[in-house]
C-alpha positions in Angstrom: 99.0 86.3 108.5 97.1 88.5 110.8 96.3 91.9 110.4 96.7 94.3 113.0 94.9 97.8 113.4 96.3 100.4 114.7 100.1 98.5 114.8 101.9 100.3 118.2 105.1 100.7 115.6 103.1 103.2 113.2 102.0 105.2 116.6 104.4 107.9 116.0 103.8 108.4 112.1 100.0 108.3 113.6 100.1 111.0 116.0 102.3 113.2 113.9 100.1 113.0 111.1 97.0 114.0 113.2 99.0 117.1 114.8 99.8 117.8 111.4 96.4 117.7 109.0 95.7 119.5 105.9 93.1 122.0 105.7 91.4 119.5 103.8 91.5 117.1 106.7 90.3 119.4 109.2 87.3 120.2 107.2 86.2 116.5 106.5 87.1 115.6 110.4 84.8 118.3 111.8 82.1 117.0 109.7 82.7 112.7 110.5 83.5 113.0 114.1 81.2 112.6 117.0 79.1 110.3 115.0 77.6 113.3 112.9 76.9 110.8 109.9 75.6 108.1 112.0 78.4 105.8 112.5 82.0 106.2 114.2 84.8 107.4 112.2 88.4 107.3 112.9 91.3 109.5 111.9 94.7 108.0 110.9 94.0 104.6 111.5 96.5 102.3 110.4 95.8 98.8 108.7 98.6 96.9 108.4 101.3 98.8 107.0 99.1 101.8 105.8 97.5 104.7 107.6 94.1 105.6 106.2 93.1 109.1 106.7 89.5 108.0 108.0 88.1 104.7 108.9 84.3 103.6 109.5 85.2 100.5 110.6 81.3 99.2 111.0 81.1 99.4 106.7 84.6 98.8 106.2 85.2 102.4 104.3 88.4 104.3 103.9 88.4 108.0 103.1 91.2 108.9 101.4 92.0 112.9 100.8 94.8 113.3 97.6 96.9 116.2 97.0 99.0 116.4 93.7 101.5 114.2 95.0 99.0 111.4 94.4 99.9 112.1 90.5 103.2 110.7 91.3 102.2 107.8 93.8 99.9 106.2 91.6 101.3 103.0 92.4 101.4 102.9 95.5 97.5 103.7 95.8 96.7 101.2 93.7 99.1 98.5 96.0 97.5 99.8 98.7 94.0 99.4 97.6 94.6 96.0 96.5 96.1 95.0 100.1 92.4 96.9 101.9 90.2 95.1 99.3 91.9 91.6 100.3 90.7 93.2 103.9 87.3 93.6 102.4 87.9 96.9 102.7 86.7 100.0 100.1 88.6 102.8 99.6 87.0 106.0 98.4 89.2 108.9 97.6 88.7 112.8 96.9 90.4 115.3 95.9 91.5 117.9 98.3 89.9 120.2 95.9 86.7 118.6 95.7 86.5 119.1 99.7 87.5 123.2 98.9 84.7 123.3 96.2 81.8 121.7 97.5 82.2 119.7 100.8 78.3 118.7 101.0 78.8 116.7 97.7 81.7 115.2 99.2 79.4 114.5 102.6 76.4 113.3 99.8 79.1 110.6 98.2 80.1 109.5 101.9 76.5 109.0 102.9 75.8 107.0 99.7 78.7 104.5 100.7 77.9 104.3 104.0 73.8 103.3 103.3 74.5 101.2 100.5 78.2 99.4 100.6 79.3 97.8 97.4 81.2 95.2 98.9 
């Protein structure tokens, strides 16, 4: 089965998503894009059927930005983390609240993941 990136069918869901970001996602964007952390990120990058909020594809890390309604989606994030590590690829999530509180800790965990991948 091959994997596509960035499927044309999930283009819509894509662009809608990125005209409609969180705070939360604004905040983290501003601070990933342009290669401020040394590597290229994307935003809303879809692997197979799932859309990752940010993608470094050069380490293979998703950033993942939860909201309560990841209380009730449990589940699903753990399907869908299953399905990116078979892809070799790490998921590391925050809470939006963490990114409210104190985004250089958030930027500090990022860095961490990018120098030294666990996978």
């Amino acid at each position: 089965m091959a994997i596509t990136h960035n499927h044309p069918i999930l283009k819509p869901r894509r662009i809608e998503l990125r005209k409609n970001q969180t705070p939360q996602e604004v905040l983290l964007w501003a601070r990933l894009r342009n290669n401020q952390l040394g590597l290229k990120f994307k935003r809303q990058h879809s692997v197979g059927p799932y859309i990752l909020d940010f993608y470094c594809p050069d380490r293979k890390l998703a950033i993942e930005l939860d909201g309560f309604q990841h209380f009730e989606n449990k589940e699903y994030d753990e399907e869908r983390n299953r399905y990116l590590l078979c892809l070799e690829i790490k998921t590391i999530r925050f809470w939006n609240n963490e990114l409210n509180v104190n985004i250089e800790d958030v930027l500090r965990k990022i860095i961490g993941e990018l120098n030294f991948p666990s996978h």
